[in-house]
N, CA, C and O atoms as CSV, one atom per row, in Angstrom:
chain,resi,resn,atom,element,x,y,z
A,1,UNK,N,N,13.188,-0.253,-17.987
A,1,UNK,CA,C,13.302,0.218,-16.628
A,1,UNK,C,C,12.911,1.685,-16.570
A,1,UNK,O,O,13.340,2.508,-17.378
A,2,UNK,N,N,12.099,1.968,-15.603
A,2,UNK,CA,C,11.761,3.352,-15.087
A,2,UNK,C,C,13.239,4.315,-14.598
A,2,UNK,O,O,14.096,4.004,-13.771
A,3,UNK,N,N,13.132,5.614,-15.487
A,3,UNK,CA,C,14.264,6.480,-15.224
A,3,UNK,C,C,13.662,6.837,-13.747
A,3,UNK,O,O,12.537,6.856,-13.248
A,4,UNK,N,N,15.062,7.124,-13.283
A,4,UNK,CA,C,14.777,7.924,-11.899
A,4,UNK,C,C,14.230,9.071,-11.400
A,4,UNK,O,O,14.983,9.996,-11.707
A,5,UNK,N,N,13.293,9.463,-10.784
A,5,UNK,CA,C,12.891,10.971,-10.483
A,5,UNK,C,C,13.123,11.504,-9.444
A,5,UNK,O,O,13.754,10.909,-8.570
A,6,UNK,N,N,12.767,12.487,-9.317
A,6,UNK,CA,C,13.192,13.539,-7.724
A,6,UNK,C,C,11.338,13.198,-6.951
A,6,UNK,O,O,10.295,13.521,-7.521
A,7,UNK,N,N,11.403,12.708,-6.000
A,7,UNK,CA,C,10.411,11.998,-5.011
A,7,UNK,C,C,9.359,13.642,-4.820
A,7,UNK,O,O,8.184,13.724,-4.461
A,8,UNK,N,N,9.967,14.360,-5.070
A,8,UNK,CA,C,9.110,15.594,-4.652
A,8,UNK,C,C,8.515,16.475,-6.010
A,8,UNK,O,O,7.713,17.409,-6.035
A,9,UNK,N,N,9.160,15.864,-6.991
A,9,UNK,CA,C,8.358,16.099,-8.323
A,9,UNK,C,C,7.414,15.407,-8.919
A,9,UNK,O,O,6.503,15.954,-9.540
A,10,UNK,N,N,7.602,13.396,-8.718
A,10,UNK,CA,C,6.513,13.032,-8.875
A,10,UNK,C,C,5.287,12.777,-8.127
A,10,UNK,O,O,5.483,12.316,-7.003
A,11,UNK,N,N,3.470,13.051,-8.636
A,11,UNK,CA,C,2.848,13.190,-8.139
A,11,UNK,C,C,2.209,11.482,-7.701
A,11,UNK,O,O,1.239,11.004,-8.289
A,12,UNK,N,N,2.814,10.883,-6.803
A,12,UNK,CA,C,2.366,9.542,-6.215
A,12,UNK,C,C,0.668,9.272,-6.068
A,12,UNK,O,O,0.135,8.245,-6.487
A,13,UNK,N,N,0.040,10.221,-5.494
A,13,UNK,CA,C,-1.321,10.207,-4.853
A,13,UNK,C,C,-1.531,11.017,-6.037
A,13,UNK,O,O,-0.613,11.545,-6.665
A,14,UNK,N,N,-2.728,11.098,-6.320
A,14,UNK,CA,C,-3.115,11.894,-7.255
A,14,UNK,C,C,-4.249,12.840,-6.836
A,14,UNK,O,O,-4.588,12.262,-5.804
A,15,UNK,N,N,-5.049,13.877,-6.930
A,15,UNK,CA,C,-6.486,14.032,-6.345
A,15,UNK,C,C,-7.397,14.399,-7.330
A,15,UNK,O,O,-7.331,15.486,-7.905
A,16,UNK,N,N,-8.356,13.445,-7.591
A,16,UNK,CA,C,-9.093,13.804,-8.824
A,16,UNK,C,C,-9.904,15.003,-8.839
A,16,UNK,O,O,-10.456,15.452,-7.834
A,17,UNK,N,N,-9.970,15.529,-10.029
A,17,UNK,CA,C,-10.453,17.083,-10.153
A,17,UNK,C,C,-11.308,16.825,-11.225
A,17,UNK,O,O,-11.719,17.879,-11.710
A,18,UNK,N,N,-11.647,16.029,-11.668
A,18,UNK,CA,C,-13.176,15.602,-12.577
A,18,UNK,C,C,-13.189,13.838,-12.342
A,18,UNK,O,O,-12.376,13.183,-11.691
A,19,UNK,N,N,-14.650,13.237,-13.266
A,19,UNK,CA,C,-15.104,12.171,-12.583
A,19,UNK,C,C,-13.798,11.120,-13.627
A,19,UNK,O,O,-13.363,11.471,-14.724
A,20,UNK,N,N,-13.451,9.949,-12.951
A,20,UNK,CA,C,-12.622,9.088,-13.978
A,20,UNK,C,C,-13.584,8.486,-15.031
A,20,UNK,O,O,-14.810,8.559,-14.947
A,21,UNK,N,N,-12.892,7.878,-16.041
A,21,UNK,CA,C,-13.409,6.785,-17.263
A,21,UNK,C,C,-13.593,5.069,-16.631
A,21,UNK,O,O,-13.715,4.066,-17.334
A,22,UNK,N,N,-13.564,5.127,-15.090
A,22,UNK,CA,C,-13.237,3.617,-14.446
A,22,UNK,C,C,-14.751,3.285,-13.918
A,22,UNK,O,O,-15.497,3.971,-13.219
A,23,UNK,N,N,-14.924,2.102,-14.449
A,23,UNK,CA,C,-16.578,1.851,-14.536
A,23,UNK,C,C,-17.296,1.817,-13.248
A,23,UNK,O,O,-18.382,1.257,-13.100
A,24,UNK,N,N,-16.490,2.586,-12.097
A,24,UNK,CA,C,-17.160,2.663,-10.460
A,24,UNK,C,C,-17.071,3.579,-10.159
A,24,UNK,O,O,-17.379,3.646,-8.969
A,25,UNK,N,N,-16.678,4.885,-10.727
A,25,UNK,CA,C,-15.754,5.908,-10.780
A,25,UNK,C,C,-16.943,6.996,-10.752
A,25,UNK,O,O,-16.617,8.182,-10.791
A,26,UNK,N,N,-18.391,6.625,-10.682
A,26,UNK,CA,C,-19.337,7.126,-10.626
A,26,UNK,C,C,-20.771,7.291,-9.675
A,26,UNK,O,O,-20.449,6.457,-8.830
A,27,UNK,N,N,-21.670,7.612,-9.369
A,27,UNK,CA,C,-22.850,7.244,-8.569
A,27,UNK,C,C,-22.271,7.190,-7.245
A,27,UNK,O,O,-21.439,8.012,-6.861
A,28,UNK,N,N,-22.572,6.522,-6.755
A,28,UNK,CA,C,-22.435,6.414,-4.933
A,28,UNK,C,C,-21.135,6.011,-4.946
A,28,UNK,O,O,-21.185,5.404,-3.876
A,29,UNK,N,N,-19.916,5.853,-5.339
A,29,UNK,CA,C,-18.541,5.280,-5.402
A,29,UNK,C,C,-17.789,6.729,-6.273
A,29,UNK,O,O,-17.033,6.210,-7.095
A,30,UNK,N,N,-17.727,7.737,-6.368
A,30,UNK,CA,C,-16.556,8.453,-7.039
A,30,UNK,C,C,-15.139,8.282,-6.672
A,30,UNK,O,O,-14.592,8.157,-5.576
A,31,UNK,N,N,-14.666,8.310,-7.939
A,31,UNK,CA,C,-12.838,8.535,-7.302
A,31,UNK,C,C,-12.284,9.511,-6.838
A,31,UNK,O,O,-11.749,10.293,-7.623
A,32,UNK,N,N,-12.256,9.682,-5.872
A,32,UNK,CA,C,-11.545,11.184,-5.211
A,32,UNK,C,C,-9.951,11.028,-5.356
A,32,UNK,O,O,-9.327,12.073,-5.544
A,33,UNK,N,N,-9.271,9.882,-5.289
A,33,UNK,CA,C,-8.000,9.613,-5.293
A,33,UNK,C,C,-7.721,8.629,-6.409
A,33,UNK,O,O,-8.359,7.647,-6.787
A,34,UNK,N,N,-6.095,9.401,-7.013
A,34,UNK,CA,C,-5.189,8.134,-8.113
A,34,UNK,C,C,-3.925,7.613,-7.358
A,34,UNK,O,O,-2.965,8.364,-7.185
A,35,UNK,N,N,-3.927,6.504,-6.973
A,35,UNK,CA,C,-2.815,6.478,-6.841
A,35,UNK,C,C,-1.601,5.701,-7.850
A,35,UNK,O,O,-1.996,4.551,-8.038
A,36,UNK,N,N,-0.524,5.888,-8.423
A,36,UNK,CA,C,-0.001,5.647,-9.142
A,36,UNK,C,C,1.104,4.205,-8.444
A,36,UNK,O,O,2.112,4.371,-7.756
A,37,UNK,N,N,0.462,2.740,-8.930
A,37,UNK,CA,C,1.973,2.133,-8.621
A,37,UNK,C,C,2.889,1.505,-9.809
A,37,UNK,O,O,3.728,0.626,-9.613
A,38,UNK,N,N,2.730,1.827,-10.505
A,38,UNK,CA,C,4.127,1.693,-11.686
A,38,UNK,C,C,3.341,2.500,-12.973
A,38,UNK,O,O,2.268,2.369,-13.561
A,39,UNK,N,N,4.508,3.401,-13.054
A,39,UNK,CA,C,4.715,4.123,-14.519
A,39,UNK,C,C,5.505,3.788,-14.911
A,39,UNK,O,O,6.456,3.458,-14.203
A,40,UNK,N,N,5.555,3.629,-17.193
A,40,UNK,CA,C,6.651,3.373,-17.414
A,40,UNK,C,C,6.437,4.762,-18.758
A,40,UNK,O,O,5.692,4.676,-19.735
A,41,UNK,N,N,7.260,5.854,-18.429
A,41,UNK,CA,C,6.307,6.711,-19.373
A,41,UNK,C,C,7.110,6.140,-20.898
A,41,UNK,O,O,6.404,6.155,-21.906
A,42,UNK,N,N,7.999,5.840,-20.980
A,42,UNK,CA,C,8.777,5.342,-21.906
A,42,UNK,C,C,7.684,5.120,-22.998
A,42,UNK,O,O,7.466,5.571,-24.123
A,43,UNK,N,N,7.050,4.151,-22.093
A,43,UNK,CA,C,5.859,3.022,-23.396
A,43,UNK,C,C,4.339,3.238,-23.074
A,43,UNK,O,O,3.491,2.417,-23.424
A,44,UNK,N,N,4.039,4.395,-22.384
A,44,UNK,CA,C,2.606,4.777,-21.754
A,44,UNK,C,C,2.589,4.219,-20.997
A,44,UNK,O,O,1.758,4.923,-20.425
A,45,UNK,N,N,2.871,2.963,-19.875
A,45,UNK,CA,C,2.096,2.251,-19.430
A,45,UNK,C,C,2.344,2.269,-17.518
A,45,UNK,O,O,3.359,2.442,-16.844
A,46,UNK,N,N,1.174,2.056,-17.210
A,46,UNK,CA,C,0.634,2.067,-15.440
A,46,UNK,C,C,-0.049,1.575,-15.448
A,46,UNK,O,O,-0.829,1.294,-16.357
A,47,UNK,N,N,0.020,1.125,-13.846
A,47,UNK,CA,C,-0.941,0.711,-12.917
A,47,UNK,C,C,-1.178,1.945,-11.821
A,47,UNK,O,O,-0.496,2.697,-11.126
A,48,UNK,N,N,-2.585,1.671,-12.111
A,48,UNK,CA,C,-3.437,2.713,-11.417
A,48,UNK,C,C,-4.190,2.239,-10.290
A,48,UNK,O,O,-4.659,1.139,-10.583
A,49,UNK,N,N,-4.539,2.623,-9.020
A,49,UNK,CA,C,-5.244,2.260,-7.825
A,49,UNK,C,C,-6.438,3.280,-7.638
A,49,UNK,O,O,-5.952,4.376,-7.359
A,50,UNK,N,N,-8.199,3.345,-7.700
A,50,UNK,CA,C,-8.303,4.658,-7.646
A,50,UNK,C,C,-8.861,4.476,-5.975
A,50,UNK,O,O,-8.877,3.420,-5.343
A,51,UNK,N,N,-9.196,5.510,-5.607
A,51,UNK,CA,C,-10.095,5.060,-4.347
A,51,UNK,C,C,-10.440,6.238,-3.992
A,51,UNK,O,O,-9.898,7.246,-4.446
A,52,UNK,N,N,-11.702,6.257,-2.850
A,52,UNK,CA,C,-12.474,6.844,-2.574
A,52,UNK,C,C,-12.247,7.985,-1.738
A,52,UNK,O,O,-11.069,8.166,-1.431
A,53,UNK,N,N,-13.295,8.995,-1.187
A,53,UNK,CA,C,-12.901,9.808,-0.363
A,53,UNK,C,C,-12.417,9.437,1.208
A,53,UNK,O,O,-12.188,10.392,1.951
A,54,UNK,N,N,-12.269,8.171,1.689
A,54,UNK,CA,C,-12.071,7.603,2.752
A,54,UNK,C,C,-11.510,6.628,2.753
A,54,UNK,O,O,-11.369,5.696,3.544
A,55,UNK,N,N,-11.083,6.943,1.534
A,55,UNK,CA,C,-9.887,6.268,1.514
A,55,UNK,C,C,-9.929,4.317,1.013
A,55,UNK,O,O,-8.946,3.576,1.017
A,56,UNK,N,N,-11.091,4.000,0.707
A,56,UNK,CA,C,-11.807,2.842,0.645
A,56,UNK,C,C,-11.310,2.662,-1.003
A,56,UNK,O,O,-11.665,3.486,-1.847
A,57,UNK,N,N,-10.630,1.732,-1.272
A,57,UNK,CA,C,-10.274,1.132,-3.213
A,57,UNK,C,C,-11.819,0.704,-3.489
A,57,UNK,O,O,-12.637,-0.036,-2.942
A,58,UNK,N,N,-11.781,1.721,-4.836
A,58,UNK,CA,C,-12.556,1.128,-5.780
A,58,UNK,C,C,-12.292,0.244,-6.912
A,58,UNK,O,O,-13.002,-0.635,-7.401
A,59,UNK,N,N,-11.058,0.681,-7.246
A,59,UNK,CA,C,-10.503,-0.650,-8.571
A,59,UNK,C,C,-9.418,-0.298,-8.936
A,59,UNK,O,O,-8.825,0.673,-8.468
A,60,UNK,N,N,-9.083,-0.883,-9.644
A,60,UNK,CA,C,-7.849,-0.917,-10.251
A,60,UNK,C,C,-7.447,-0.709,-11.925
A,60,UNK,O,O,-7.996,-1.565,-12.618
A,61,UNK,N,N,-6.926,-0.112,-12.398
A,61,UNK,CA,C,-6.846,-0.077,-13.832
A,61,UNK,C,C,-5.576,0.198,-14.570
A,61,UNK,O,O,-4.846,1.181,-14.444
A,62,UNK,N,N,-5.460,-0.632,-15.207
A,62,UNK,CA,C,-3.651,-1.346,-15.967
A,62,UNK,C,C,-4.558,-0.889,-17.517
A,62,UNK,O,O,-5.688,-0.980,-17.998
A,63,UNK,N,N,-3.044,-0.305,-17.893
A,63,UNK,CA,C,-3.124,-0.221,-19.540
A,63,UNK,C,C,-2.392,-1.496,-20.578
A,63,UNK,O,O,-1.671,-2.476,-20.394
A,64,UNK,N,N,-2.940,-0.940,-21.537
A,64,UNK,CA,C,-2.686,-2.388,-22.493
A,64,UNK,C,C,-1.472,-3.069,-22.742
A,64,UNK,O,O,-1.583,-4.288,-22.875
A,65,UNK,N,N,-0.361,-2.591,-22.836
A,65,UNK,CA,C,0.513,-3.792,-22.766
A,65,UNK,C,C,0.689,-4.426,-21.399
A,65,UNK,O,O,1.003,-5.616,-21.387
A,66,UNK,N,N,0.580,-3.996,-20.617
A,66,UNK,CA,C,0.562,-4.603,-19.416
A,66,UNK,C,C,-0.165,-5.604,-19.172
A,66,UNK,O,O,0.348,-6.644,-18.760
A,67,UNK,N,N,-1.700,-5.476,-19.407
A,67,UNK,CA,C,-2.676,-6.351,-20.024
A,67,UNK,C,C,-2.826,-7.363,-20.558
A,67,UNK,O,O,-3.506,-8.379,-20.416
A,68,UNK,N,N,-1.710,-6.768,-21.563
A,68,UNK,CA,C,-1.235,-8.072,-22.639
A,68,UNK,C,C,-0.491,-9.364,-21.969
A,68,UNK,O,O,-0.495,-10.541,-22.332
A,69,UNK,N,N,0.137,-8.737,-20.882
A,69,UNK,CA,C,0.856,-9.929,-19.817
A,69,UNK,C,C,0.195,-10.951,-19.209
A,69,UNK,O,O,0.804,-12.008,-19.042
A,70,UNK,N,N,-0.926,-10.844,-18.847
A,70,UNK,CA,C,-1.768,-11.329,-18.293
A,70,UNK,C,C,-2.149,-12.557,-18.373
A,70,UNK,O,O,-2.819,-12.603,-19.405
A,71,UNK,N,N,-2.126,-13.499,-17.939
A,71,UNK,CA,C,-2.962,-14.974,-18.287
A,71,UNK,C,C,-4.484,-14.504,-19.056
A,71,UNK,O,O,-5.192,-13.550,-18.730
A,72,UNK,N,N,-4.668,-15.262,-19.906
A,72,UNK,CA,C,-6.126,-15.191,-20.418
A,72,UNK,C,C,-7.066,-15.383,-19.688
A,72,UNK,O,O,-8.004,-15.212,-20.467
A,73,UNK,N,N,-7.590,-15.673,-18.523
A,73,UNK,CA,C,-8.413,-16.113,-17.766
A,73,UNK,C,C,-8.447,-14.444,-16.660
A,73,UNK,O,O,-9.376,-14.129,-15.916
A,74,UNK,N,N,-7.558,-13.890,-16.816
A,74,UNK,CA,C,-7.541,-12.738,-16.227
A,74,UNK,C,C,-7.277,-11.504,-17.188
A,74,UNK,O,O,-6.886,-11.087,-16.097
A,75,UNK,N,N,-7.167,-10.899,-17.748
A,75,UNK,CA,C,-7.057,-10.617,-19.535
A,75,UNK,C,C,-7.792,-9.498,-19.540
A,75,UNK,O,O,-8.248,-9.183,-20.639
A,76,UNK,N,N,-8.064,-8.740,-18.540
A,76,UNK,CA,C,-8.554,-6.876,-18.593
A,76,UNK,C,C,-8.157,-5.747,-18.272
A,76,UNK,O,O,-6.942,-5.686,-18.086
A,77,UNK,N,N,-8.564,-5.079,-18.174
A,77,UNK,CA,C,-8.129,-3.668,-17.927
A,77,UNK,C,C,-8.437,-3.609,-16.655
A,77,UNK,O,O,-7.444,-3.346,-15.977
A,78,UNK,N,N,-9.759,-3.794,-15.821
A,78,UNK,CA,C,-10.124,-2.771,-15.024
A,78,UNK,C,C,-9.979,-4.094,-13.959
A,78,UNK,O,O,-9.910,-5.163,-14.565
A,79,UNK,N,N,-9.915,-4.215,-12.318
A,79,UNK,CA,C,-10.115,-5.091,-11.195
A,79,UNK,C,C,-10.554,-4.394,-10.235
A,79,UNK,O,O,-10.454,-3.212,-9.905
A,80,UNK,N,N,-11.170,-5.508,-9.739
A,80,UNK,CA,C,-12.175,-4.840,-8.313
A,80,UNK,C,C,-11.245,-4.805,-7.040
A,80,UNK,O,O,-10.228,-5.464,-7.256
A,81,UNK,N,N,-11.265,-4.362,-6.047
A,81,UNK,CA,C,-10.498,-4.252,-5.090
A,81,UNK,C,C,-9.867,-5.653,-4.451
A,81,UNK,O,O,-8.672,-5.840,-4.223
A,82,UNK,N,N,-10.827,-6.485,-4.243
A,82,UNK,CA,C,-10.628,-7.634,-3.797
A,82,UNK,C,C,-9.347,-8.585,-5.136
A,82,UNK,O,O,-8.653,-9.584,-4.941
A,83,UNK,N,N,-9.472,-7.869,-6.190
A,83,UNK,CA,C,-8.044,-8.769,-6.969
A,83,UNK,C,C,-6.964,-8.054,-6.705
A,83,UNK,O,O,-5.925,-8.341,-7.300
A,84,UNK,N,N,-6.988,-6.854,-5.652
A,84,UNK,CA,C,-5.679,-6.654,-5.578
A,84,UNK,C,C,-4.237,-7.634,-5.739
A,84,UNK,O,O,-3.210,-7.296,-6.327
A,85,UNK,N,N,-4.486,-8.889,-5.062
A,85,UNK,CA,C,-3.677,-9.867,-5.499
A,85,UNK,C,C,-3.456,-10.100,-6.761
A,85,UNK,O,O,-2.319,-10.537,-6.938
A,86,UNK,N,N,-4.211,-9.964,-7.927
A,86,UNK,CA,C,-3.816,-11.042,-9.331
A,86,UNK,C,C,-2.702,-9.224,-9.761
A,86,UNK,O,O,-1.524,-9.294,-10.112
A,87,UNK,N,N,-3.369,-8.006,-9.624
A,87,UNK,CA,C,-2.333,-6.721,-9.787
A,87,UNK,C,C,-0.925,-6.875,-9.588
A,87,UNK,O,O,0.032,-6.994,-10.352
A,88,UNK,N,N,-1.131,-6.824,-7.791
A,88,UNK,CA,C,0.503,-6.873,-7.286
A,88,UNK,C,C,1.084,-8.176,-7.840
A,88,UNK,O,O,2.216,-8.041,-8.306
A,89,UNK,N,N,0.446,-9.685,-7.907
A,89,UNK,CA,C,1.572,-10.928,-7.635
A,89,UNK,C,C,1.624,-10.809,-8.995
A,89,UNK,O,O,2.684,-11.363,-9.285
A,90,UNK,N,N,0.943,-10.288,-10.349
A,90,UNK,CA,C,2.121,-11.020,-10.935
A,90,UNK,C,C,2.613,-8.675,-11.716
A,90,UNK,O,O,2.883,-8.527,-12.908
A,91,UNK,N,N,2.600,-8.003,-11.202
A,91,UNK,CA,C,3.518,-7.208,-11.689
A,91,UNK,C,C,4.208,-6.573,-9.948
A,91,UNK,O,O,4.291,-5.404,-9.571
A,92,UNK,N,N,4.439,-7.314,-9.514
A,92,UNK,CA,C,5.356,-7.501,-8.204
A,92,UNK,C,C,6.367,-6.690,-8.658
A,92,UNK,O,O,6.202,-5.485,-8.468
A,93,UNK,N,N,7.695,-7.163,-9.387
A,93,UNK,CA,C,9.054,-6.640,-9.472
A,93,UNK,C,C,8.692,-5.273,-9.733
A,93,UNK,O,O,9.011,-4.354,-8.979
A,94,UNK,N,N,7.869,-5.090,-11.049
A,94,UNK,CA,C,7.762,-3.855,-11.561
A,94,UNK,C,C,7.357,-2.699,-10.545
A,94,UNK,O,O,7.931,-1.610,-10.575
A,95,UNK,N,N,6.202,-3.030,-9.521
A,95,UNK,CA,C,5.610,-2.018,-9.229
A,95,UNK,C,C,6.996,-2.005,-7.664
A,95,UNK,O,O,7.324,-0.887,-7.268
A,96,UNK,N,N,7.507,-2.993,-7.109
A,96,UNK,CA,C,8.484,-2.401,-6.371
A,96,UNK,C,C,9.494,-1.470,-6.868
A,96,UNK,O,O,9.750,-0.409,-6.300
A,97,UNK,N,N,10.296,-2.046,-8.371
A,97,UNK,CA,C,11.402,-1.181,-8.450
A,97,UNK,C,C,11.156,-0.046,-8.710
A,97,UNK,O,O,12.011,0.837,-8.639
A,98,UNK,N,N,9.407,0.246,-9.216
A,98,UNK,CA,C,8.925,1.941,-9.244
A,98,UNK,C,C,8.982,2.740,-8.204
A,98,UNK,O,O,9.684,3.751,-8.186
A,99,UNK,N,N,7.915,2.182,-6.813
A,99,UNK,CA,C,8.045,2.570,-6.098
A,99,UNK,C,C,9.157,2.689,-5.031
A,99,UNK,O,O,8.958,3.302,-3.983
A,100,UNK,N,N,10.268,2.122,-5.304
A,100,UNK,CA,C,11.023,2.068,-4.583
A,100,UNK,C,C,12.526,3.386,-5.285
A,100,UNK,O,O,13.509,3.765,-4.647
A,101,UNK,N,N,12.189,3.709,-6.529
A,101,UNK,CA,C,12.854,5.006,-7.311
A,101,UNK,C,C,12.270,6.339,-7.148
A,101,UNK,O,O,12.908,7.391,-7.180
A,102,UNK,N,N,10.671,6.183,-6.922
A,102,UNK,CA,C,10.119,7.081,-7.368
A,102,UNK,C,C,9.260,7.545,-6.332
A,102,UNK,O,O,8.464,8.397,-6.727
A,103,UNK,N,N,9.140,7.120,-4.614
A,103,UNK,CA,C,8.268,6.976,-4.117
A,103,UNK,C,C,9.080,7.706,-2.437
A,103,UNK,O,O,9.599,6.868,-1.700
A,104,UNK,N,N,9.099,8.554,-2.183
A,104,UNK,CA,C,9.919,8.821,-0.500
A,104,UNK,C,C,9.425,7.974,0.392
A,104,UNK,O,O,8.223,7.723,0.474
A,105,UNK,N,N,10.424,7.411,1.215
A,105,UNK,CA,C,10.156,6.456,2.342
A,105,UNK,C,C,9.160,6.900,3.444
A,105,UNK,O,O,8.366,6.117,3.966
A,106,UNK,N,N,9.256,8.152,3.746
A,106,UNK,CA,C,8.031,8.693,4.662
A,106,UNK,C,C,6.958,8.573,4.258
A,106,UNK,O,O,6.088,8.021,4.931
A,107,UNK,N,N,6.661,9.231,2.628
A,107,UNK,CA,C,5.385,9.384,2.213
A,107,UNK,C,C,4.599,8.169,1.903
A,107,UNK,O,O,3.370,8.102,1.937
A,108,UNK,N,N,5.719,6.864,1.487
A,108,UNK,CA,C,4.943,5.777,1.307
A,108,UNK,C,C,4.656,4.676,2.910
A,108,UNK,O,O,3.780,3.822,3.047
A,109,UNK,N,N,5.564,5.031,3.774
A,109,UNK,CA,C,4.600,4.497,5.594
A,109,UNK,C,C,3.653,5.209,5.379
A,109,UNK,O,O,2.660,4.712,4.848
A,110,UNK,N,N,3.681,6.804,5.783
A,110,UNK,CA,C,2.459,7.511,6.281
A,110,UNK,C,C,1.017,6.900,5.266
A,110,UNK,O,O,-0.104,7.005,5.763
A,111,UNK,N,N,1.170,6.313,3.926
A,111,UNK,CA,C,0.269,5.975,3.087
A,111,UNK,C,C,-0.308,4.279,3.386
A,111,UNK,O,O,-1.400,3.735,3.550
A,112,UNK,N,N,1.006,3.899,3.345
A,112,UNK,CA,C,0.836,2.300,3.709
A,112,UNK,C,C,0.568,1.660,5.282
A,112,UNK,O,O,-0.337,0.932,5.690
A,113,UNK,N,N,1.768,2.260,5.993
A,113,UNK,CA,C,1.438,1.866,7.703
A,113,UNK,C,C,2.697,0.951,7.521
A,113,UNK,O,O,3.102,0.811,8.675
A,114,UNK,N,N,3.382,0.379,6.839
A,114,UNK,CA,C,4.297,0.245,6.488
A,114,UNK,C,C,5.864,0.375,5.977
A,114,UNK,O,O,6.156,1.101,5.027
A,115,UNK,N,N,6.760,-0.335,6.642
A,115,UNK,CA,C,7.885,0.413,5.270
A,115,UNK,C,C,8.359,-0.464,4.244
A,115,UNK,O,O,8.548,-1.657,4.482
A,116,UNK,N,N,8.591,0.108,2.977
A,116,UNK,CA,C,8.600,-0.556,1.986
A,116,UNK,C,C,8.949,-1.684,2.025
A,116,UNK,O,O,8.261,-2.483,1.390
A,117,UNK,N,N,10.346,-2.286,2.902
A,117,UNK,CA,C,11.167,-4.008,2.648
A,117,UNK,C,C,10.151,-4.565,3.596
A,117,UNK,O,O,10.408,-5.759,3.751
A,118,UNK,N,N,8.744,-4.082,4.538
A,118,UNK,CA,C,7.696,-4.927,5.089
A,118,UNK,C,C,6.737,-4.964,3.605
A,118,UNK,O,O,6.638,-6.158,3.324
A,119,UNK,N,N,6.276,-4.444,2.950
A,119,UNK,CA,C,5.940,-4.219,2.044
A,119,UNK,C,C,5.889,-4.901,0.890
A,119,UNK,O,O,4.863,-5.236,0.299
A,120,UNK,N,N,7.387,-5.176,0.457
A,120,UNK,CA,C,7.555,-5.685,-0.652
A,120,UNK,C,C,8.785,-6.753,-0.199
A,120,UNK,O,O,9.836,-6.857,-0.831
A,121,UNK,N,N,8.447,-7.544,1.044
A,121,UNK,CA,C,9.436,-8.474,1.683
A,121,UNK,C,C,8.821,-9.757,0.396
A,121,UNK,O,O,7.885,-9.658,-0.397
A,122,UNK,N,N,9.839,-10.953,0.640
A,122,UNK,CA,C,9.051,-12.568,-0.126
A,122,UNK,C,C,8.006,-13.041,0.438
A,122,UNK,O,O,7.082,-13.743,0.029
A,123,UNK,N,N,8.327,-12.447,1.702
A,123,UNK,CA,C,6.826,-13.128,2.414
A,123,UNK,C,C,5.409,-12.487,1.851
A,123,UNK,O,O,4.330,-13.069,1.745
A,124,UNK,N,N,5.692,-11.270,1.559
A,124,UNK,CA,C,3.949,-10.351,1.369
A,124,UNK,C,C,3.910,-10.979,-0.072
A,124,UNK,O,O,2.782,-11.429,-0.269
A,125,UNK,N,N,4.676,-11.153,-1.063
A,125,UNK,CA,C,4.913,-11.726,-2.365
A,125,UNK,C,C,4.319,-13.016,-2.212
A,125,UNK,O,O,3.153,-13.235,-2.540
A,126,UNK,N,N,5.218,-14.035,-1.636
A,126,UNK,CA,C,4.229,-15.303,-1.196
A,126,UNK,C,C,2.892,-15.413,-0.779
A,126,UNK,O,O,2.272,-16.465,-0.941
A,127,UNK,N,N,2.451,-14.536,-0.318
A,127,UNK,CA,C,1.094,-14.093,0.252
A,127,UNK,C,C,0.261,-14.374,-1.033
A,127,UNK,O,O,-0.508,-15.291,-1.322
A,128,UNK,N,N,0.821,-12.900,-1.924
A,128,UNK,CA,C,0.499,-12.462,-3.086
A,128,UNK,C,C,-0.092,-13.424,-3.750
A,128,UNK,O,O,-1.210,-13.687,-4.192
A,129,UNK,N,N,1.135,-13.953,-3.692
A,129,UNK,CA,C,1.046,-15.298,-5.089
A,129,UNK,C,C,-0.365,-16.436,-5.003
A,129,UNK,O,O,-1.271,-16.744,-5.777
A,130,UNK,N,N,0.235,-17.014,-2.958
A,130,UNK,CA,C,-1.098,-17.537,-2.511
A,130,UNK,C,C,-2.610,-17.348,-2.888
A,130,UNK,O,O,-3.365,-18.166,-3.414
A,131,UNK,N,N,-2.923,-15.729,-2.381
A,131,UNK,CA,C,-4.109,-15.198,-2.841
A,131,UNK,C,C,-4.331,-15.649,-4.390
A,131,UNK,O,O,-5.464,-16.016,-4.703
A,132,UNK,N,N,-3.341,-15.638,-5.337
A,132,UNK,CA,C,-3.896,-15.776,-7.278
A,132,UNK,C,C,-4.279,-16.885,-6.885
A,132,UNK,O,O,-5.473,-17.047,-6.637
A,133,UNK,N,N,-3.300,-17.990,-6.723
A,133,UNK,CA,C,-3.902,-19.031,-6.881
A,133,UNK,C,C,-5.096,-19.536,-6.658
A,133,UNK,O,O,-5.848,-20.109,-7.446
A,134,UNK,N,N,-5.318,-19.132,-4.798
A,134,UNK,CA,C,-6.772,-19.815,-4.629
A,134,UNK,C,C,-7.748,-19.021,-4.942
A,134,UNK,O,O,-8.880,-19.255,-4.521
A,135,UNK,N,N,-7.446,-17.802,-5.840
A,135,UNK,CA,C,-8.910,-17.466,-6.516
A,135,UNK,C,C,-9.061,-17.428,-7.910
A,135,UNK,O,O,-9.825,-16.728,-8.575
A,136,UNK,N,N,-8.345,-18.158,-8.224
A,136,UNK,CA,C,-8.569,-19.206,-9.828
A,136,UNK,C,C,-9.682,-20.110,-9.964
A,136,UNK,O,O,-9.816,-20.774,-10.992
């Protein structure tokens, strides 16, 4: 489990200040933004969101044990925007109980348009889940 932090010490959004190592992260697509949805610094490991200057996702990028979770048929590091689903549905718990320790309720509406229990209700989860399946 993620220790608790003070919402105004950790950096949620990130703003990139050189180009990333994320294979879109370059040419007509740079990452201007990180956004962070689960750290576990314990064991290195996150999920990363990067996206553009307008705010547009370019991909996604999970480190290796996390990775390691993965069904084999899905079994990488890096996802394109459109798998946002296979990210959230299956590290769901994790990336709520992060953001929900580590994340201020204002800063994550004004980001999302949302508030978190719309967010991370069973229904957006069911959604979630929906989306893996039918793109298996």
């Amino acid at each position: 489990m993620t220790k608790k932090r003070e919402s105004t010490q950790f950096n949620w959004i990130h703003k990139m200040v050189r180009r990333s190592r994320c294979p879109w992260g370059n040419g007509d697509k740079p990452d201007d933004f990180r956004i962070c949805w689960y750290l576990d610094e314990e064991n290195k490991q996150a999920i990363y969101e990067y996206r553009n200057h307008v705010g547009g996702t370019n991909g996604f990028a999970i480190t290796g044990l996390l990775q390691e979770q993965l069904p084999e048929h899905i079994n990488r590091k890096y996802f394109l925007p459109e798998e946002r689903a296979w990210v959230f549905g299956f590290f769901f718990s994790e990336i709520c109980q992060f953001i929900e320790h580590n994340v201020d309720d204002l800063a994550f509406f004004n980001f999302t348009g949302v508030s978190k229990s719309v967010f991370f209700s069973s229904d957006n989860y069911e959604s979630l889940l929906t989306l893996c399946e039918n793109s298996v």
